[in-house]
Wavefront OBJ file of the C-alpha trace (Angstrom):
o trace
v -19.461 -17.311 16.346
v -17.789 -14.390 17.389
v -16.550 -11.738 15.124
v -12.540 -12.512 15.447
v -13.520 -16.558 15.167
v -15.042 -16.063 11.771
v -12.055 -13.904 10.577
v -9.737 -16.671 12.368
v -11.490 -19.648 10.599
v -11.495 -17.498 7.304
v -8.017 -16.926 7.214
v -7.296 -20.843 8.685
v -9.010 -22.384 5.512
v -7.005 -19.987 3.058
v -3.704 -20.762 4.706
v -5.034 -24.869 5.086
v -2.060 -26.355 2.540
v 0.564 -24.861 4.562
v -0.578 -25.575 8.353
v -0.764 -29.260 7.050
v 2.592 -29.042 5.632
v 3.886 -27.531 8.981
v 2.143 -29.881 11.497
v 5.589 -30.563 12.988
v 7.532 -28.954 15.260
v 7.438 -24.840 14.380
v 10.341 -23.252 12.553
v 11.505 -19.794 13.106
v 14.087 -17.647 11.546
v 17.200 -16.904 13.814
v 17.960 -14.299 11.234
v 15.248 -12.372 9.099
v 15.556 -10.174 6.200
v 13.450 -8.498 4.106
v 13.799 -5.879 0.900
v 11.976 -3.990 -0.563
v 12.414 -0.438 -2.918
v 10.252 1.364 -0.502
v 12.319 0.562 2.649
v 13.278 3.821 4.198
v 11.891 4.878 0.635
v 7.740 6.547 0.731
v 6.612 6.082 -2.648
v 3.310 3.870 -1.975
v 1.393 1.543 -0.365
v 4.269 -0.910 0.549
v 5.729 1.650 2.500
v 2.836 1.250 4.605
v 2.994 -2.384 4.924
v 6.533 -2.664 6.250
v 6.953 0.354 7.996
v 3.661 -0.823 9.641
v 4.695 -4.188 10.565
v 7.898 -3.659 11.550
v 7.281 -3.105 14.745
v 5.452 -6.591 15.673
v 8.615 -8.096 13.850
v 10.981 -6.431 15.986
v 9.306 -7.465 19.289
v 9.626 -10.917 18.171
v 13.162 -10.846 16.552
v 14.702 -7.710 18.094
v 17.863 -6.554 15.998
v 17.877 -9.979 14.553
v 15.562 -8.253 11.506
v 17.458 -6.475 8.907
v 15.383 -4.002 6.098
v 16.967 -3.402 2.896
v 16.626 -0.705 0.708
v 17.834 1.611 -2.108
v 20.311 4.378 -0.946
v 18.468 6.936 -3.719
v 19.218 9.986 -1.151
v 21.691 12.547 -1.462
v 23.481 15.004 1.110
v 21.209 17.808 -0.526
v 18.256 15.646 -0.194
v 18.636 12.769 2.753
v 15.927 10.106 3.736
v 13.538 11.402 6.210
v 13.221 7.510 7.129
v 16.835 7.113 7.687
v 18.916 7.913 10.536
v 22.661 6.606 10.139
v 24.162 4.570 12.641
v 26.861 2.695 12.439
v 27.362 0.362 15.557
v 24.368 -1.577 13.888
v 26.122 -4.600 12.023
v 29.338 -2.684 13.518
v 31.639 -5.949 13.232
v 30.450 -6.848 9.503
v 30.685 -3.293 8.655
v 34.407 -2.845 9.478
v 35.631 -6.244 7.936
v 33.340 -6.756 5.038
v 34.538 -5.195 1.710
v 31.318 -5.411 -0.899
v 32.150 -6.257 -4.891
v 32.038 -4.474 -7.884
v 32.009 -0.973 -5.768
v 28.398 -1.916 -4.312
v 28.630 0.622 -0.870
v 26.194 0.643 2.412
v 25.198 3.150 4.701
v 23.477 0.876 7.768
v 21.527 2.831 10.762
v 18.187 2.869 11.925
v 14.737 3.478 9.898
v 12.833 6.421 11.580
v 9.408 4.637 12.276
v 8.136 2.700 15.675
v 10.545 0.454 16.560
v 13.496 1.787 14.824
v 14.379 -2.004 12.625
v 17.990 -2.043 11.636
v 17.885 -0.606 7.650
v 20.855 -1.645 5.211
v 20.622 0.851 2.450
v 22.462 0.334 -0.379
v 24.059 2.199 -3.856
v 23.818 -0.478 -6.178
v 25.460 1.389 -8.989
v 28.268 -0.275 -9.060
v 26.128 -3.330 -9.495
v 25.223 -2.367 -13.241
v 28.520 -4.054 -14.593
v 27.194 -7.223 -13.962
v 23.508 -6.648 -14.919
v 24.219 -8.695 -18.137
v 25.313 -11.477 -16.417
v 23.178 -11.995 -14.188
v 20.336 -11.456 -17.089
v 22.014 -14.065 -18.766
v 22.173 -16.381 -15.738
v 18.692 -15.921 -15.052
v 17.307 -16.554 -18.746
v 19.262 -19.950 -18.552
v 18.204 -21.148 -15.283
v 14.851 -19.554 -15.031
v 13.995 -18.354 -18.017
v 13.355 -14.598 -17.177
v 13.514 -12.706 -20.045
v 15.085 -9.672 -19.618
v 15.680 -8.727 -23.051
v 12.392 -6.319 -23.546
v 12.716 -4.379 -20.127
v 12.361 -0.868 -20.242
v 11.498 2.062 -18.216
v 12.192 1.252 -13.862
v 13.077 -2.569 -14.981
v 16.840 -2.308 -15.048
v 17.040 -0.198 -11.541
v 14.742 -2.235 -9.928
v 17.045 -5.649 -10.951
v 19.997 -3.908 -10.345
v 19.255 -2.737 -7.040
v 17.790 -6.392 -6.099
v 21.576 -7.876 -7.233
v 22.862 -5.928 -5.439
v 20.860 -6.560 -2.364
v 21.209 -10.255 -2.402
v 25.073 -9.663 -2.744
v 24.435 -7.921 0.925
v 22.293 -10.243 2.307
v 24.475 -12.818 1.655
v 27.736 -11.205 2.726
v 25.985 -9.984 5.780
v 24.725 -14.137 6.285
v 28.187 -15.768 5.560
v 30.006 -13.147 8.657
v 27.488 -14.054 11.096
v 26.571 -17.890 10.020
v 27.876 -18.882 13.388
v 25.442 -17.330 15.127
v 22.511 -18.505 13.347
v 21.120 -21.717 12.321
v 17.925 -21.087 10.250
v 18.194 -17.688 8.162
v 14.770 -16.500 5.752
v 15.098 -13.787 3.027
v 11.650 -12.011 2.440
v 11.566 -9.976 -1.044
v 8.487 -7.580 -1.457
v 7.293 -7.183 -5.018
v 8.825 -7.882 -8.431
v 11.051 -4.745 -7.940
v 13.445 -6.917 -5.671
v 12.514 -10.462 -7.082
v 15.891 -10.786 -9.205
v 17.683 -10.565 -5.765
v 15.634 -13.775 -4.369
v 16.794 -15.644 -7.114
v 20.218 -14.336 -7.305
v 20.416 -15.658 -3.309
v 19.421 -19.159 -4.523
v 22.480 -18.885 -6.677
v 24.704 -17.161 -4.147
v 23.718 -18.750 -0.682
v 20.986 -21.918 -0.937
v 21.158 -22.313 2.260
v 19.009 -19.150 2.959
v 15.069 -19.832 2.649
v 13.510 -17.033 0.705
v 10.127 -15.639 0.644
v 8.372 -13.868 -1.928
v 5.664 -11.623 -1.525
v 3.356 -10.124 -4.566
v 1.335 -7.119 -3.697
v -0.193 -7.170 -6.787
v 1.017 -8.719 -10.294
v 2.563 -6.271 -12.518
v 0.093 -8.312 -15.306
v -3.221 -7.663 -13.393
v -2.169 -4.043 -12.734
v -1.195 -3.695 -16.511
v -4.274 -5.521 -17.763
v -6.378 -3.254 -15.296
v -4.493 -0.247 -16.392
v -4.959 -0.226 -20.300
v -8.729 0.075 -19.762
v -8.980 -4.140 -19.937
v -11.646 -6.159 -18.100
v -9.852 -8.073 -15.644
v -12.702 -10.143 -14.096
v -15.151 -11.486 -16.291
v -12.274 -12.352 -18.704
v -9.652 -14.215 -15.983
v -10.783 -17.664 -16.989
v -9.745 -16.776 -20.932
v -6.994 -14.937 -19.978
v -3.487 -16.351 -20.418
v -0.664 -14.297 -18.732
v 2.296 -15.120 -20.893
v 0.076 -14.150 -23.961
v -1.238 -10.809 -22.373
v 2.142 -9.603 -20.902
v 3.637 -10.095 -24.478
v 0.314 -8.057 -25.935
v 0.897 -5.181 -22.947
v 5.119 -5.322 -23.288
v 5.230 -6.247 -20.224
v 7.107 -9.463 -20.887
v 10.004 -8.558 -18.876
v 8.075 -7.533 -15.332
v 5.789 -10.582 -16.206
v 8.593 -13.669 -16.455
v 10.351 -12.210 -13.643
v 7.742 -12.139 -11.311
v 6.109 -15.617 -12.763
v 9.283 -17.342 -12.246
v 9.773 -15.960 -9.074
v 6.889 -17.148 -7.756
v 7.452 -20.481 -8.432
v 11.295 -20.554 -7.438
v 10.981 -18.811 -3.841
v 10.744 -21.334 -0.812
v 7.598 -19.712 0.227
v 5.098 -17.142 -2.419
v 2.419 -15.233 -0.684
v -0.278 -12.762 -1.806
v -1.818 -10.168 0.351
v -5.954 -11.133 -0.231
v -8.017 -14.093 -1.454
v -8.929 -12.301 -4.534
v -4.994 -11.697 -5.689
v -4.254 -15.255 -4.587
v -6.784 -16.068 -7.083
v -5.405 -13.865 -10.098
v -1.783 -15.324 -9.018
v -3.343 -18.313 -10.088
v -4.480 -18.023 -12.995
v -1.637 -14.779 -14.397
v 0.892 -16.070 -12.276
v 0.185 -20.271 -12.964
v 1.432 -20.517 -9.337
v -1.360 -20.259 -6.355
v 0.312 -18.534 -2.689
v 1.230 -20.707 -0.149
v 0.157 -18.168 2.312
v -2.097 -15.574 2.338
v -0.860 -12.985 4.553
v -3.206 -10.171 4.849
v -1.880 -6.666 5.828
v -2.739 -5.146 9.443
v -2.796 -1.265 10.990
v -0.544 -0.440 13.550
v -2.928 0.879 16.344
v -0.244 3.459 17.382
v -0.616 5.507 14.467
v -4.253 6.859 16.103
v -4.440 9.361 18.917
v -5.272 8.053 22.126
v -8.836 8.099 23.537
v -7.745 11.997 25.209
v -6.305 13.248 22.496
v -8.594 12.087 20.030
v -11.177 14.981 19.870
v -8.764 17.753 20.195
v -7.066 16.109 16.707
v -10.233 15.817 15.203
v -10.707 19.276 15.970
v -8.090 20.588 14.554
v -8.081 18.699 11.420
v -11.457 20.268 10.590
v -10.366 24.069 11.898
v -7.370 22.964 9.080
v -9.449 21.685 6.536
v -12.451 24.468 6.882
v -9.925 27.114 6.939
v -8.017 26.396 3.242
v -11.194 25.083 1.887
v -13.272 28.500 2.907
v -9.934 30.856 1.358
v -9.927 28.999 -1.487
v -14.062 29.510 -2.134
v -13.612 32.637 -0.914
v -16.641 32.350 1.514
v -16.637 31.035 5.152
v -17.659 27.412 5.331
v -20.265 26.028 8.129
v -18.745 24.434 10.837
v -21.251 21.401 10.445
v -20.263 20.664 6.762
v -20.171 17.113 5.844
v -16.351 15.878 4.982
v -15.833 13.285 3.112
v -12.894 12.038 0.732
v -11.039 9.073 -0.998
v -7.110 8.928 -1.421
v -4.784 6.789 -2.735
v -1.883 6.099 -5.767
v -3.015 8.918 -9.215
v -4.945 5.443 -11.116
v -8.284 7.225 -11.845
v -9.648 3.585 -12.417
v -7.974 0.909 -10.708
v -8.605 3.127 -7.601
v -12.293 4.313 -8.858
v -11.567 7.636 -8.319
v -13.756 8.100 -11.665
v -16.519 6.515 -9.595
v -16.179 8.292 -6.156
v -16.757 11.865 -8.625
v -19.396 10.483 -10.282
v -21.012 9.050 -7.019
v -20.320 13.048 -5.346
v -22.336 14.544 -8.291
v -25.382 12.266 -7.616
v -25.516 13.504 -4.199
v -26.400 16.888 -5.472
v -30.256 15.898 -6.196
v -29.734 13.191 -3.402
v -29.029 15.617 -0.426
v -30.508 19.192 -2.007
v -30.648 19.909 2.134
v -27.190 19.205 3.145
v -23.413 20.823 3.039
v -21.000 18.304 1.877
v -17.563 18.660 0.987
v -15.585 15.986 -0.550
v -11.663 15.839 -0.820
v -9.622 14.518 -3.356
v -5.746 13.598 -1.873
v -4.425 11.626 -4.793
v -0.879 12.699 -5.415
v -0.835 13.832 -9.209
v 2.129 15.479 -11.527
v 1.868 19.012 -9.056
v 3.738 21.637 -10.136
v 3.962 24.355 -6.672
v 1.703 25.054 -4.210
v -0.941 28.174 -5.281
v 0.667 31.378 -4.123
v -2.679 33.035 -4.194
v -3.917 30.911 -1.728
v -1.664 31.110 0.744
v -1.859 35.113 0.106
v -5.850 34.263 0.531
v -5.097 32.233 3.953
v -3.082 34.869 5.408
v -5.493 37.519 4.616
v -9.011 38.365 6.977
v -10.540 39.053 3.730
v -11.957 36.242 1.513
v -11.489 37.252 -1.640
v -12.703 34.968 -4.792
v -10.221 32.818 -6.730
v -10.036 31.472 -10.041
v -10.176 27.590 -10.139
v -11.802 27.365 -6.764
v -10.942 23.131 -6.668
v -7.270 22.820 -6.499
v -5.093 24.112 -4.276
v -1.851 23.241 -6.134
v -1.283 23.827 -9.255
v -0.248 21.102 -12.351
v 2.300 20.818 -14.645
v -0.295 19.602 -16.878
v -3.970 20.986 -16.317
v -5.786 20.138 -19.527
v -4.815 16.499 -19.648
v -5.425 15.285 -15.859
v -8.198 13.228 -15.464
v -9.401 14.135 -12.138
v -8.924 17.899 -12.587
v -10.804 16.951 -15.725
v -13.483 14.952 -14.438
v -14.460 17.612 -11.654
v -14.331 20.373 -14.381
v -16.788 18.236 -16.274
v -19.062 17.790 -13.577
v -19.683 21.083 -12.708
v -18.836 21.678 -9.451
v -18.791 25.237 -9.098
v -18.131 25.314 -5.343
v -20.267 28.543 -5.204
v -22.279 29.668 -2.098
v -25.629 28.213 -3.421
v -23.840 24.860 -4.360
v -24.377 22.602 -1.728
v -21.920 19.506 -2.936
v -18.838 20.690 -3.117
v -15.070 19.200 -4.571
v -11.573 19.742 -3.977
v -8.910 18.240 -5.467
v -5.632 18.003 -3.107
v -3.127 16.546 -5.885
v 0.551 16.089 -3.802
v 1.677 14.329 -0.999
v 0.088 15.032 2.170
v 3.873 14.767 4.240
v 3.458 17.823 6.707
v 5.196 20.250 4.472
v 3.408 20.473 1.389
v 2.983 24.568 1.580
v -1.058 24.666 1.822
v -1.986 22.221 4.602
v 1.369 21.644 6.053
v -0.297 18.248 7.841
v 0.083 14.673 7.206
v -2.365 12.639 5.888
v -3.327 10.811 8.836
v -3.548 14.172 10.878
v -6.568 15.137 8.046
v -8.080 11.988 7.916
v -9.313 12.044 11.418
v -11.180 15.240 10.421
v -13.366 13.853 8.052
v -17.210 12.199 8.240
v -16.635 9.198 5.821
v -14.624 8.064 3.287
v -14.957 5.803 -0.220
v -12.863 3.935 -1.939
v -14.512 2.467 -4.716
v -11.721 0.204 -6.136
v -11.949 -1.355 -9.088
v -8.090 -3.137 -8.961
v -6.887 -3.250 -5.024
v -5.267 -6.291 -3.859
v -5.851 -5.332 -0.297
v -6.580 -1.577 0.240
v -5.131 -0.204 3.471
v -6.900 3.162 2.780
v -10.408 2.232 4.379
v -8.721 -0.030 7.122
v -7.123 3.397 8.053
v -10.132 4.942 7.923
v -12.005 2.840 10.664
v -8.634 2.876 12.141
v -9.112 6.208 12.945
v -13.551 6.296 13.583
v -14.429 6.902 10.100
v -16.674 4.907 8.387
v -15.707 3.575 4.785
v -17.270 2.716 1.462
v -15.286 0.011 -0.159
v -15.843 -2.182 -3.175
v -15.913 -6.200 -3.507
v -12.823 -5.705 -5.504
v -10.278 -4.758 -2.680
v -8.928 -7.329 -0.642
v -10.198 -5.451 2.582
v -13.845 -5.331 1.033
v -13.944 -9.142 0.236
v -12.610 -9.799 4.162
v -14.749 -7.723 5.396
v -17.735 -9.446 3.622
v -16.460 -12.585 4.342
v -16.446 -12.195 7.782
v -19.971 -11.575 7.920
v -19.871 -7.796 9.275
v -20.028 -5.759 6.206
v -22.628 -2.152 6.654
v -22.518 0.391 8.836
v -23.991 -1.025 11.652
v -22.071 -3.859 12.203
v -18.550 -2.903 11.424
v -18.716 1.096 9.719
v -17.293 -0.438 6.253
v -20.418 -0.573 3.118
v -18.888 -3.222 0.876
v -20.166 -2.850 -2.554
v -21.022 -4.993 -5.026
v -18.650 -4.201 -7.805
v -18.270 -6.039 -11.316
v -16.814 -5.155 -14.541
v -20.296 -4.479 -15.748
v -22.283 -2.126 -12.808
v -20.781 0.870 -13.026
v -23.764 2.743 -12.938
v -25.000 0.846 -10.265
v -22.105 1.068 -8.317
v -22.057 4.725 -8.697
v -25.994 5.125 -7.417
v -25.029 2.505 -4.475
v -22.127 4.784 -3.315
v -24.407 7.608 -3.547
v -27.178 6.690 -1.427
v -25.045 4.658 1.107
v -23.356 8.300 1.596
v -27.001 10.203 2.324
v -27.580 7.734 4.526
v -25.002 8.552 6.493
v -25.181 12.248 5.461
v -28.814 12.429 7.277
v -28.139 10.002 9.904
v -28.808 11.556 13.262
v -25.912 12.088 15.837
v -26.490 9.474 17.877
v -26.501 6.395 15.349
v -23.006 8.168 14.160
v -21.777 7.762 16.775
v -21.886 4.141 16.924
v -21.076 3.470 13.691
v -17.712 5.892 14.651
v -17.254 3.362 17.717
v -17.785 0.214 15.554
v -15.799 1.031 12.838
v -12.902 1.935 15.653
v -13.625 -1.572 17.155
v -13.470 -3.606 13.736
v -9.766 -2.500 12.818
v -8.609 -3.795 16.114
v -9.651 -6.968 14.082
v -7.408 -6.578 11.538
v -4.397 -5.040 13.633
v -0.867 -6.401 13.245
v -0.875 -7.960 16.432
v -3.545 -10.444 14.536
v -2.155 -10.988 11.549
v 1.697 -11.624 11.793
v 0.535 -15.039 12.653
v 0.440 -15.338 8.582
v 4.111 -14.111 8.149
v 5.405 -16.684 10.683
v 3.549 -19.280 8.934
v 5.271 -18.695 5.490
v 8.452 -18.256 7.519
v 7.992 -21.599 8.817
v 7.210 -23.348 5.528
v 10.056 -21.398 3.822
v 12.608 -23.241 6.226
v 10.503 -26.605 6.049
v 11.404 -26.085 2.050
v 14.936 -25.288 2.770
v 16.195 -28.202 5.224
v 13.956 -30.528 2.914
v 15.968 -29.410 -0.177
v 19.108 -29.449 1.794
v 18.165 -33.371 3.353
v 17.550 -33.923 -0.640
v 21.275 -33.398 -1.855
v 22.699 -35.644 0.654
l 1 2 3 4 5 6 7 8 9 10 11 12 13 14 15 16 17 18 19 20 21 22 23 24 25 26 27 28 29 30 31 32 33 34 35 36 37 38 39 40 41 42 43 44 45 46 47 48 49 50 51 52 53 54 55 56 57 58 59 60 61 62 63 64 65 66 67 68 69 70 71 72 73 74 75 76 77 78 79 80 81 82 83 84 85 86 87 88 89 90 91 92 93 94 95 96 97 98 99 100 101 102 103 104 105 106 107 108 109 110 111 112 113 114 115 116 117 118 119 120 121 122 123 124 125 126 127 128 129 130 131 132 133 134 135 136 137 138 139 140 141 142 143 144 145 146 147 148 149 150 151 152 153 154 155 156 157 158 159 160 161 162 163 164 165 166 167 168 169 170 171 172 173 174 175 176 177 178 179 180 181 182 183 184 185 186 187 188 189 190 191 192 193 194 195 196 197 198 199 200 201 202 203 204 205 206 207 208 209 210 211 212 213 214 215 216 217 218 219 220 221 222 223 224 225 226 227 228 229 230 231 232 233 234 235 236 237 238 239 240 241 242 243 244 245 246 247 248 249 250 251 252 253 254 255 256 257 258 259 260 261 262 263 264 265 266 267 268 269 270 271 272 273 274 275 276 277 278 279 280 281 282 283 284 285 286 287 288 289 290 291 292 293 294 295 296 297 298 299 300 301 302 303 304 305 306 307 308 309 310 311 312 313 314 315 316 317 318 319 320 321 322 323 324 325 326 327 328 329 330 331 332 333 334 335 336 337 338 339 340 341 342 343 344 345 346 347 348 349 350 351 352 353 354 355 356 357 358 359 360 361 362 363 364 365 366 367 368 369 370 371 372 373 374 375 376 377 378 379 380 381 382 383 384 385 386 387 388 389 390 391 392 393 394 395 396 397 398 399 400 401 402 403 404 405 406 407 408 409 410 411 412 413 414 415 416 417 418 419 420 421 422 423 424 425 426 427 428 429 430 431 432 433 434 435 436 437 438 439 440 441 442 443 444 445 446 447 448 449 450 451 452 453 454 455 456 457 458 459 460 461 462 463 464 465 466 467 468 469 470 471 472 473 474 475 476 477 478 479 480 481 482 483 484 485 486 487 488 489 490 491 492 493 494 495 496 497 498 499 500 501 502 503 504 505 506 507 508 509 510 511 512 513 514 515 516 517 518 519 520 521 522 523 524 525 526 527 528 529 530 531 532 533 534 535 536 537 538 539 540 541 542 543 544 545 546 547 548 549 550 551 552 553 554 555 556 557 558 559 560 561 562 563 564 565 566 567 568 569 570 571 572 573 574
């Protein structure tokens, strides 16, 4: 069996209950929204997933998809994403007046493919927040009551975006017979049941990318694993005051036409947290045109490394070796849930490990930055390397003593010294092109480096080291991440068959996990040129496995059975 027909047959048993319940005649939407708080909005990983997709959805629906997201953008400080265009949805636009002062701005969202994006101030929408709480506690018992903190904005904006949606479906009902709303996350789950209310006749879709009660559970130091079968997640959303997130989520999952998870392993925790098991699985793919073409490819590798050698060597104050191993991890600031405490820990063992070798590892985890260091760029413009005081950061933080990673390296001991030869550096903002040291995007640095880990302890699916292979760099991943179980399912985890190490992670081998890392690294650290090399080519050749092309085929499946669920509740009244 061939590589794509185990990851075919994998994917056909997980999705088995809903091809059954779709063995008739396909359904498609004529009409396809989906929202989201991180449309035209980069704040994490979901940005990735849509912005991603989008294009494979819009060469199957054309202008017939429709993102919505938060207008949170000012004329001091506009979207990046967004550029404003107003013959999109021209006719609805000019005729439709939105309640309770709800306003739009509609145009285009800067990424391939250019989807229609509906942004929307929801402001006005907070006059009827109470209502709507109180609607939603009597028909489906989402308690609203002990929300705090991002709860209220994210509700209010997803009111507010099912008041759109349906305005935007009642102007052009004519045109279209079946119509699916797709809501990403419990941020925008009030608006899918808000719809249901509203317009019934749409067929919704709810996705989880993880639940807020694993994350929370994860986050407060909690073993999530060995404890799921004792774990009831009513009880521990009440014990983490969570309640609100928790019910709205919960119900949501069991009121939308269609719930889907992004990996076996959150499907599983959905069903056991959640009390509600996803209809569809619908893992997330890489859009190949994010990497540089075969030409291009070893110029941009080039000059990531001329980039990276050049602020790492002003910032030691010493000139760097061309040959010096690179490797990194990267990801959202949750020094556990992403095992960033792990990847440091698994760096330091490499100093007795590899006493022969020059590594440098990176750490780009966005953190609470306060400026980019001024002596460094002095340093970088300078032909003098001159020596710097806290030689592993190259921004500075608003709080220093209490970050974990800046911490955790300090700890360590990594004194990044001439005679060291494992070295760290801690990269703690957004890697966006502009952010005053390195002034290139993440992707452009990525294709610089030698390997990467991501030793995740909570990841529901874990784009980072599917980018990495994306882009010929071979990965370290844990059996915790959606992409590591996948992988391993498939029967092509290690080096030499795909470039991705999947390892065995539990909630009691830390140690182990840490020593595994370690030596899976030296290996590659001492492995000659010419076995590299492959594993660089296989790694490149395994995330054509997992591009979008391949997996849409899951998000027209839960489209399907979302419409299936709609006409059969329709056929039901009458």
């Amino acid at each position: 069996m061939t590589n794509n027909e185990k990851i075919s047959s994998n994917f056909a048993v997980m999705n088995k209950k809903t091809n059954q319940e779709n063995a008739s005649e396909p359904l498609s939407p004529a009409l396809l929204f989906e929202t989201s708080w991180e449309v035209c909005n980069k704040v994490g990983g979901i940005y990735t997933v849509l912005s991603s997709k989008a294009k494979t959805l819009q060469q199957v629906f054309k202008d017939d998809i429709v993102f919505i997201g938060p207008d949170v953008w000012t004329a001091e400080k506009p979207s990046p994403f967004f550029i404003e265009n107003r013959s999109s949805l021209k006719d609805w636009l000019a005729k439709t007046e939105l309640p309770y002062g709800i306003t739009v701005r509609v145009g285009r969202w800067a990424i391939p493919g250019k989807p229609i994006a509906v942004l929307i101030n929801f402001e006005g929408a907070y006059r009827i927040k109470y209502e709507v709480y109180t609607k939603m506690w009597e028909r489906y018992h989402v308690d609203s009551l002990h929300g705090y903190g991002d709860y209220d904005e994210g509700c209010t904006f997803a009111i507010a975006s099912a008041i759109v949606i349906d305005s935007i479906a009642r102007f052009y009902r004519s045109n279209y017979r079946d119509i699916v709303a797709h809501f990403d996350e419990w941020t925008s789950g009030m608006g899918l049941l808000y719809l249901k209310e509203l317009n019934p006749d749409i067929a919704t879709v709810f996705t989880t990318h993880a639940t807020s009660i694993g994350r929370s559970i994860c986050g407060n130091g909690k073993q999530l694993y060995d404890y799921m079968d004792g774990y009831n997640g009513d009880q521990m959303a009440s014990e983490l005051n969570i309640d609100s997130k928790h019910s709205l989520e919960k119900s949501v999952a069991h009121n939308a036409d269609c719930f889907t998870t992004v990996s076996q392993i959150t499907a599983s925790e959905c069903g056991k947290l959640l009390e509600k098991y996803p209809d569809v699985i619908t893992p997330n793919g890489f859009e190949r045109r994010l990497v540089p073409i075969k030409a291009r490819y070893a110029h941009k590798r080039e000059q990531a490394r001329v980039r990276i050698l050049e602020v790492v060597s002003n910032l030691f104050g010493y000139k760097l070796d061309e040959d010096v191993f690179i490797l990194g991890t990267s990801g959202r600031c949750e020094y556990r849930n992403k095992g960033i405490d792990v990847f440091l820990d698994s760096v330091a063992r490499l100093r007795t490990l590899t006493s022969n070798n020059k590594i440098l590892a990176l750490v780009l985890v966005p953190a609470w930055v306060s400026e980019a260091r001024k002596d460094l760029v002095a340093a970088m413009s300078s032909s003098i390397y001159e020596r710097l005081e806290n030689r592993h950061l190259t921004h500075w933080l608003h709080n220093f003593d209490s970050d974990p990673i800046n911490q955790r390296i300090l700890q360590l001991g990594f004194h990044n010294d001439r005679i060291s030869n494992v070295n760290v550096v801690y990269v703690p903002c957004y890697l966006n092109g502009d952010d005053g040291i390195f002034n290139m995007n993440y992707y452009d640095l990525l294709v610089g480096m030698d390997a990467t880990v991501f030793p995740s302890y909570y990841e529901p699916w874990g784009y980072t080291p599917l980018e990495s292979i994306a882009f010929s760099v071979p990965t370290i991943t844990t059996s915790l991440s959606g992409f590591g179980r996948w992988i391993s399912s498939s029967g092509i985890a290690g080096f030499e068959k795909s470039g991705v190490e999947v390892v065995e992670r539990t909630d009691s081998n830390y140690f182990r996990v840490v020593e595994s890392i370690a030596k899976s690294l030296a290996f590659l650290i001492n492995c000659p040129d010419k076995a590299l090399h492959r594993i660089r080519r296989v790694a490149f050749s395994t995330s054509n496995l997992a591009s979008w092309q391949k997996f849409i085929l899951y998000y027209h499946e839960a489209y399907q059975l979302a419409i299936s669920r709609k006409n059969q509740r329709q056929n039901d009244k009458q």
